[in-house]
MMTF fields as JSON, N, C-alpha, C and O atoms, coordinates in Angstrom:
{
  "mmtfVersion": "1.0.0",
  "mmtfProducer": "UNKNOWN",
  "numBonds": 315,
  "numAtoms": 316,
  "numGroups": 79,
  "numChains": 1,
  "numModels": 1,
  "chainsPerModel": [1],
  "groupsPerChain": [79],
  "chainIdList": ["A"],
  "bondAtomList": [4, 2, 8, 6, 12, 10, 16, 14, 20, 18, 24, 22, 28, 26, 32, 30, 36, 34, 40, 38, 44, 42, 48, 46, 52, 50, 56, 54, 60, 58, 64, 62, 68, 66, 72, 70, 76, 74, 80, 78, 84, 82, 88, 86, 92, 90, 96, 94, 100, 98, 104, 102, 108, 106, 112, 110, 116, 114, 120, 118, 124, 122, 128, 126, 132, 130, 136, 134, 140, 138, 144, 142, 148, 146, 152, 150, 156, 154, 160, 158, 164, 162, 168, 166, 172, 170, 176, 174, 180, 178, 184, 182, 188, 186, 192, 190, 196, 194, 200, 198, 204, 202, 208, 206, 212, 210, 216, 214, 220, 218, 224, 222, 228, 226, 232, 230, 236, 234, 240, 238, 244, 242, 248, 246, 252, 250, 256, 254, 260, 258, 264, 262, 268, 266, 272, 270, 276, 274, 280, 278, 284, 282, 288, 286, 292, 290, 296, 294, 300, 298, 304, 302, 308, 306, 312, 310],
  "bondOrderList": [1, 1, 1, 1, 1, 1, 1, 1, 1, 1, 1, 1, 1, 1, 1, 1, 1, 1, 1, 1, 1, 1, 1, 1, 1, 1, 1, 1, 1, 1, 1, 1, 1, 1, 1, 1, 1, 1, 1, 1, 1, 1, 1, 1, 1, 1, 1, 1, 1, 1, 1, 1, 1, 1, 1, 1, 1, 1, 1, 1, 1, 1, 1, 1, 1, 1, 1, 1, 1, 1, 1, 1, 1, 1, 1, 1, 1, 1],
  "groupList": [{"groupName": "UNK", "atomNameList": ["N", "CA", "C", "O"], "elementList": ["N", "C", "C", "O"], "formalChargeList": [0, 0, 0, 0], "bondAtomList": [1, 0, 2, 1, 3, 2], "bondOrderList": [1, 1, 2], "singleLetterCode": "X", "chemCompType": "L-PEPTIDE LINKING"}],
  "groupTypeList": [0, 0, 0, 0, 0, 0, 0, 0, 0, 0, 0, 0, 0, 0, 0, 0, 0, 0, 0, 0, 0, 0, 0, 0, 0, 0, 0, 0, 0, 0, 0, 0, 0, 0, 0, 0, 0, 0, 0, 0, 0, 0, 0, 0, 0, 0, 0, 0, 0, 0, 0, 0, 0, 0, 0, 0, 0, 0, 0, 0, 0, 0, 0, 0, 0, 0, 0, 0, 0, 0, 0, 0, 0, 0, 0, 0, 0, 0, 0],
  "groupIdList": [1, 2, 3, 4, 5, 6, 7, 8, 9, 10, 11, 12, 13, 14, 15, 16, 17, 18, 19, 20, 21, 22, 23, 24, 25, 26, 27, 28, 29, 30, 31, 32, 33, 34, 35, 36, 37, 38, 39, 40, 41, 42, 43, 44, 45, 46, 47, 48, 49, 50, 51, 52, 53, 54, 55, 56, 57, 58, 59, 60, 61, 62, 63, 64, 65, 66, 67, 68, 69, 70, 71, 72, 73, 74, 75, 76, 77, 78, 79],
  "secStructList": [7, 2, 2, 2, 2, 2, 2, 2, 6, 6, 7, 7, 7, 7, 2, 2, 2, 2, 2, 2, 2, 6, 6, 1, 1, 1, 1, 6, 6, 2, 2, 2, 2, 2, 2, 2, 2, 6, 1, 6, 6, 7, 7, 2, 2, 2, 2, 2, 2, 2, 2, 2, 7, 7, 1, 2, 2, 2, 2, 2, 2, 2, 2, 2, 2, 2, 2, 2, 2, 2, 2, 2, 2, 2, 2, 2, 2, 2, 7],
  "xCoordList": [-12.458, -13.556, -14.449, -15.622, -13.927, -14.368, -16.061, -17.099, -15.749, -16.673, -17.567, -18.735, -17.053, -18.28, -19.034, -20.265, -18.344, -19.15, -20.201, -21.111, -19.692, -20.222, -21.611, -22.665, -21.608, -23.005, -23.915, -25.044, -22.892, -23.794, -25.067, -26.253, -24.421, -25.216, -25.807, -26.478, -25.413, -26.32, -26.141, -27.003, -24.682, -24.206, -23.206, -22.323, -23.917, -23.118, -22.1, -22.252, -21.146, -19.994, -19.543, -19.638, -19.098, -19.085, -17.804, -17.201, -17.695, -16.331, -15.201, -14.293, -14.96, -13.607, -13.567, -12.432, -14.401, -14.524, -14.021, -13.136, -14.836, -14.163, -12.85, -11.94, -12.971, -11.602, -10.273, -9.254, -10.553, -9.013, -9.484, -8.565, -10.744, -10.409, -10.135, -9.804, -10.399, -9.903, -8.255, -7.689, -7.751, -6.405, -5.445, -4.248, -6.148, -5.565, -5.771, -5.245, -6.727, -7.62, -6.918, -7.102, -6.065, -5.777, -4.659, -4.554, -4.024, -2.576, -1.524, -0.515, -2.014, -0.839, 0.522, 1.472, 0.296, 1.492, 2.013, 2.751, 1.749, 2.481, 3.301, 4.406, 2.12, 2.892, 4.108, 4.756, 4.128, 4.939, 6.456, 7.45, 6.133, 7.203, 7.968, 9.187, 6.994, 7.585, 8.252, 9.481, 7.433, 8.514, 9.412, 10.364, 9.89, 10.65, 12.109, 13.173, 11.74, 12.716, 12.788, 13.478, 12.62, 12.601, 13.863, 14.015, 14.614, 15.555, 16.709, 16.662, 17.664, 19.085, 18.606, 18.769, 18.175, 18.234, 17.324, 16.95, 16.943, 16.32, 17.413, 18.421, 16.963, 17.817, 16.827, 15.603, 17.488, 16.564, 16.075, 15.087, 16.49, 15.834, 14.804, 13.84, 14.989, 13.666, 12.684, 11.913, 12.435, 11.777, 11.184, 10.043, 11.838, 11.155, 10.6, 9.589, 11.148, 10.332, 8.994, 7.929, 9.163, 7.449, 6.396, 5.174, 7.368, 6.709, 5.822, 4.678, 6.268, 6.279, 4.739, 3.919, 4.356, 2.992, 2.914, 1.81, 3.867, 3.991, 2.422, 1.424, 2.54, 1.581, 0.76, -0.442, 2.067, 2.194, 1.517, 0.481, 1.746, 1.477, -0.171, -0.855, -0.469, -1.59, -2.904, -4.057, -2.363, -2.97, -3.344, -4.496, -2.179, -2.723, -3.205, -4.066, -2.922, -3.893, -5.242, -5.954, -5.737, -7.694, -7.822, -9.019, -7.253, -6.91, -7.325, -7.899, -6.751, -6.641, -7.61, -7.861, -8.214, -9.449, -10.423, -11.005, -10.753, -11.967, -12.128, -13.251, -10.754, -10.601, -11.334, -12.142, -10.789, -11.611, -12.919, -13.656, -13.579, -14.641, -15.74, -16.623, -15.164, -15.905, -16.196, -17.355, -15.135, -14.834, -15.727, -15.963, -15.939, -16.769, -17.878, -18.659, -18.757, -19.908, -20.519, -21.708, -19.746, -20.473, -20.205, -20.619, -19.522, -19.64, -21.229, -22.105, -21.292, -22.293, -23.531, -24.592, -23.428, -24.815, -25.468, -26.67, -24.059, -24.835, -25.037, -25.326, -24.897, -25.239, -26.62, -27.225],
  "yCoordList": [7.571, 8.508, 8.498, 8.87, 8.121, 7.907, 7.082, 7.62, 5.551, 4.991, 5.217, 4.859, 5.96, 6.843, 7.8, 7.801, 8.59, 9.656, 9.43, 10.164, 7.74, 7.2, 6.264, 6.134, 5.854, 5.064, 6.047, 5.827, 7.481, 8.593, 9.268, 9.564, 9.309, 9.969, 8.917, 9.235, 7.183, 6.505, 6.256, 6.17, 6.198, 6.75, 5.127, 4.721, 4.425, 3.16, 3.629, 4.316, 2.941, 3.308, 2.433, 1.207, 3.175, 1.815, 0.869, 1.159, -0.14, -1.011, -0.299, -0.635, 0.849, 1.114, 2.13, 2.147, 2.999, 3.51, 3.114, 3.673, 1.805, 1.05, 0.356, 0.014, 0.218, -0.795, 0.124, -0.357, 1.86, 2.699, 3.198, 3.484, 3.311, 3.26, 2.409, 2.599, 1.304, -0.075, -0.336, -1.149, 0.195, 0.226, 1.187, 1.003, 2.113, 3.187, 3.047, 3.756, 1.918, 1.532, 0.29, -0.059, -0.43, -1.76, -1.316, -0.105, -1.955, -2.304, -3.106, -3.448, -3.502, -4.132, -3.957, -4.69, -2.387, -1.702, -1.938, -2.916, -1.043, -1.245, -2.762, -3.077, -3.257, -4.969, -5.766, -6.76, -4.626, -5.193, -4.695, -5.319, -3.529, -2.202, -2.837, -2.937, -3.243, -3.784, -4.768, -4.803, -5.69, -7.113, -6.727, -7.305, -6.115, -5.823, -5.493, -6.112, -4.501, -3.739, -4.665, -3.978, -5.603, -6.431, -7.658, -8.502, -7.643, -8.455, -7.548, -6.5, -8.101, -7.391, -6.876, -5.698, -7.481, -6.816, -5.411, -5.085, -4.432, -3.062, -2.581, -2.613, -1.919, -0.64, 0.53, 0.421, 1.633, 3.01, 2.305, 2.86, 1.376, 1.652, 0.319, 0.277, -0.65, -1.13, -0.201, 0.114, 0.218, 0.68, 1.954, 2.302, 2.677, 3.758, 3.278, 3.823, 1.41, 0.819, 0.692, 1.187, 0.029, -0.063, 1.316, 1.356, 2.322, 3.631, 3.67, 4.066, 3.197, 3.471, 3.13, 3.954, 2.01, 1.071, 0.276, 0.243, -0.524, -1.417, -2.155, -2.026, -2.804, -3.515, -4.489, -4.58, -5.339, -6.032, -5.721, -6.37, -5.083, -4.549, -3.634, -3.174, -3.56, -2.927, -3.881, -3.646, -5.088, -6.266, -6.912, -7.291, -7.094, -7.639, -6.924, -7.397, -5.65, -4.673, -4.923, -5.27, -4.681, -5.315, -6.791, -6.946, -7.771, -8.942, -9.431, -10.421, -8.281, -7.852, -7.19, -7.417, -6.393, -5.754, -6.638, -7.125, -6.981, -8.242, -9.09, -9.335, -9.832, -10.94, -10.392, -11.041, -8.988, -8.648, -8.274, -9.043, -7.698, -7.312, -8.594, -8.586, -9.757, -11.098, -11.478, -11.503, -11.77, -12.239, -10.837, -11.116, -10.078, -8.633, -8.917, -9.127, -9.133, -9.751, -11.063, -11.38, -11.551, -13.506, -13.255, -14.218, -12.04, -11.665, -11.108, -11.593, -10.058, -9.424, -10.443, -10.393, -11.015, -12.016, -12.386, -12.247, -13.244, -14.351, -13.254, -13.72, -11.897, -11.213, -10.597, -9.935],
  "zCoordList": [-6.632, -6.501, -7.744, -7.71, -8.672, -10.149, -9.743, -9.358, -10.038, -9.033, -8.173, -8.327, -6.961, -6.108, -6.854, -6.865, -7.457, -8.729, -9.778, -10.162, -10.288, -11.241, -10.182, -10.805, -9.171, -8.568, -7.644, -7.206, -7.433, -6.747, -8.275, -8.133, -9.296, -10.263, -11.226, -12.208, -10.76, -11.215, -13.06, -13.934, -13.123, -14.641, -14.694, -13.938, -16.107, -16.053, -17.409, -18.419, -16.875, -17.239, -18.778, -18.823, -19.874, -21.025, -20.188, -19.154, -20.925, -20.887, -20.982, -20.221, -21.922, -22.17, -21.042, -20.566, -20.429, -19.406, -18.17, -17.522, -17.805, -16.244, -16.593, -15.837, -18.013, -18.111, -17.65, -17.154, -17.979, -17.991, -16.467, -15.7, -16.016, -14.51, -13.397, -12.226, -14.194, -13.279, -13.444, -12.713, -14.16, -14.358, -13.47, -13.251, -13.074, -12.405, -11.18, -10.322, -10.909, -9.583, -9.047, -7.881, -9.924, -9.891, -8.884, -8.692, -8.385, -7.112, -7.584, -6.967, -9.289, -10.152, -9.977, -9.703, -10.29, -10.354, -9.421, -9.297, -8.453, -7.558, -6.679, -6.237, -6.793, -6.724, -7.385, -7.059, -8.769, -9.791, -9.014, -8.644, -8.993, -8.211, -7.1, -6.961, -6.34, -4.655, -5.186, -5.257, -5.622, -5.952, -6.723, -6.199, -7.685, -8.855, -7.566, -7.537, -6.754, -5.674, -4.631, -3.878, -4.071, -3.716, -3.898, -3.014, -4.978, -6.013, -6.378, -7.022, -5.889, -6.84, -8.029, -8.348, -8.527, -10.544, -10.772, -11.899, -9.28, -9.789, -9.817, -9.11, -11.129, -11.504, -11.893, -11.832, -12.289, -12.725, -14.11, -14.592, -14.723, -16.018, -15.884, -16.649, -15.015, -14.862, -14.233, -15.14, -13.453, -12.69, -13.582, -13.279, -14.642, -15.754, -16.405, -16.847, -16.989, -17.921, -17.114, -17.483, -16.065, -15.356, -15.003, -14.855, -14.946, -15.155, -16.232, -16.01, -17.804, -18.649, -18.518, -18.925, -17.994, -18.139, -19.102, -19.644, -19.599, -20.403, -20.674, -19.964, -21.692, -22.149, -21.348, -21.102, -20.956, -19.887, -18.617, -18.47, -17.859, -16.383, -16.686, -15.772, -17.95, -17.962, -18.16, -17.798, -18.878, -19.256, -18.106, -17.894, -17.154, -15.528, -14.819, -14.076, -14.729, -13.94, -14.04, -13.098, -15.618, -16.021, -15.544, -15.301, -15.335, -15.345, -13.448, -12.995, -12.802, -11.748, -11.154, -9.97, -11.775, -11.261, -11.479, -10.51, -12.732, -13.051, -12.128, -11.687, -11.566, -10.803, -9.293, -8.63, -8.968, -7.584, -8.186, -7.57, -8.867, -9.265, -8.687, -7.828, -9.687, -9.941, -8.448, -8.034, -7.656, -6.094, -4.965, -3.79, -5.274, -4.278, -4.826, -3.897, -6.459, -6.731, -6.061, -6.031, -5.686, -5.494, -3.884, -3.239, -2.918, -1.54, -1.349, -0.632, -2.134, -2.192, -2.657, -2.034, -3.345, -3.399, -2.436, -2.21, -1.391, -0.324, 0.935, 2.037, 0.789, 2.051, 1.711, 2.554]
}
């Protein structure tokens, strides 16, 4: 909703801005989650560590959003 808020009032967003809402926006996580549970080796303390939002999982999340960002830009061109 961030997003809708931010192109309804026409308000560009800095980098560090979209970067911590593209993170919260990203499906990283959760991807990490499913597959992680997915495998004998979940336990509670993996699954708190990925709570945690490691460095890691936050790094691919932006990584992750950029990548759809880039791919919904070059859709939107040729239409």
């Amino acid at each position: 909703m961030v997003e809708a808020k931010w192109c309804h009032e026409g308000y560009i967003p800095t980098y560090d801005e979209y970067k911590i809402n593209g993170m919260l926006t990203s499906c990283c996580s959760l991807l990490v989650t499913t597959f992680v549970c997915l495998g004998d080796f979940a336990t509670k303390d993996l699954l708190d560590w990925i709570l945690t939002k490691p460095d890691i999982i936050r790094a691919a999340s932006v990584i992750a959003r950029v990548l759809d960002d880039i791919g919904s830009h070059k859709v939107s061109i040729h239409f």
